[in-house]
C-alpha positions in Angstrom: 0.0 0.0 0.0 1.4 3.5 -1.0 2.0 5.8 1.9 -0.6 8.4 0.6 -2.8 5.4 0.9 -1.7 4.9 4.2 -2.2 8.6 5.1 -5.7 8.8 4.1 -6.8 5.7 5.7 -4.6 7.1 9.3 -6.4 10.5 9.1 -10.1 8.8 8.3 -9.1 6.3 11.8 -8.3 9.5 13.9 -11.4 11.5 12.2 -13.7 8.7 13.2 -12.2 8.6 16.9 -12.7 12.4 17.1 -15.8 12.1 16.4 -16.6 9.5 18.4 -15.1 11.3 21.4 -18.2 14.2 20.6 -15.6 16.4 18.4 -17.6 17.9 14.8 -14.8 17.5 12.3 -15.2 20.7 10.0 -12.4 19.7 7.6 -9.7 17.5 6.3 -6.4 18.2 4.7 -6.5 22.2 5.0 -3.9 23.1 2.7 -1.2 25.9 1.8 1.3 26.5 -0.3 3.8 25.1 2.8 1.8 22.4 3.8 -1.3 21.1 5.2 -3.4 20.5 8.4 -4.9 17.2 8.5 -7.9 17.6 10.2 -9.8 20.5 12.2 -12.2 20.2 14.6 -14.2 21.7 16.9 -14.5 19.9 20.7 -17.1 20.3 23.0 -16.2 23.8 24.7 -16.1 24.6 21.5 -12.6 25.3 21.0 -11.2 25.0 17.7 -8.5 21.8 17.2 -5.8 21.7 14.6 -5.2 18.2 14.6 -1.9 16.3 13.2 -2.3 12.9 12.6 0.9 10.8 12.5 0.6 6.6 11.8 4.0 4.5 12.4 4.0 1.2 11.2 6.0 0.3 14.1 7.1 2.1 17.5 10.6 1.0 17.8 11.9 4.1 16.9 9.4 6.0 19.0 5.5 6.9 19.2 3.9 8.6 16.1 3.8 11.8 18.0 7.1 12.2 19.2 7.9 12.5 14.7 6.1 15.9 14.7 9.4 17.5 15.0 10.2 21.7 15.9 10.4 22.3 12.1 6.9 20.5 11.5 5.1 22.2 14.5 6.6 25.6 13.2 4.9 25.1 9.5 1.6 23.6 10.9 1.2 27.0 13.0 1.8 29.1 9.9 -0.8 26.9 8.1 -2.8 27.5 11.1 -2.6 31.3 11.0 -3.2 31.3 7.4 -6.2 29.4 7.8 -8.0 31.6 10.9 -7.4 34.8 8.5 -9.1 33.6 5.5 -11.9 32.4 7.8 -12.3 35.6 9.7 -11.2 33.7 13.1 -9.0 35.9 14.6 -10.9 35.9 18.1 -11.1 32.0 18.5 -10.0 29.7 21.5 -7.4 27.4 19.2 -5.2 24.3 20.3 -3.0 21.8 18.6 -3.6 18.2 19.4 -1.6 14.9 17.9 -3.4 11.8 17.1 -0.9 9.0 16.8 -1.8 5.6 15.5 0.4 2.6 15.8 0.2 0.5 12.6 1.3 -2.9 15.2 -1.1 -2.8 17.5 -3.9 -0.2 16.2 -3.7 1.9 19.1 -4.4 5.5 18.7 -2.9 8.0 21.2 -4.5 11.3 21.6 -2.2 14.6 22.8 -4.2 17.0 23.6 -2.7 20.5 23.6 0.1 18.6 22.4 2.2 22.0 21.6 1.3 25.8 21.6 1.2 28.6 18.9 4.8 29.1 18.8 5.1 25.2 18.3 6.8 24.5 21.9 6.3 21.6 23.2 3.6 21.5 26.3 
């Protein structure tokens, strides 16, 4: 299976869990020119969620969350930004969680607040 293949079928898992866990998923793969957000969603305080969904096959070399990496979390924040201007959400409660899913075992690991706007680690 091709990895985009993969991707799809991770971020579909971790949308289904969100929603599952009372989230409203209000899109999937919002994209710029630097990259994309895989899912956002909105949780029930009604904060919005930028959501990063990371799948590893296996976790020998770490979980899928600890691969979101300063340089990643730095890009996904400018996406981020990019994204509340266009909508006109300047004023909204925002966080970044991680949904990791392990490809051995099909667990899926939720960070919430995983990392803040500047992309530090919380």
């Amino acid at each position: 299976m091709d990895r985009a293949k993969i991707g799809r079928r991770g971020e579909e898992r971790a949308a289904r869990y969100l929603i599952d866990q009372g989230f409203r998923v209000i899109e999937r793969n919002v994209g710029a020119r630097v990259g994309e957000i895989d899912l956002v969603a909105v949780d029930e305080d009604d904060t919005l969620v930028f959501v990063e969904v990371r799948y590893r096959r296996s976790e020998s070399y770490g979980s899928p969350g600890e691969t979101v990496t300063w340089q990643k979390r730095r890009k996904l924040n400018r996406i981020a930004l990019l994204y509340l201007k266009r909508k006109g959400w300047s004023d909204r409660v925002c966080r970044w969680d991680v949904i990791g899913i392990s490809g051995e075992t099909g667990r899926v690991v939720h960070l919430r607040n995983a990392f803040d706007g500047d992309g530090n680690i919380r």
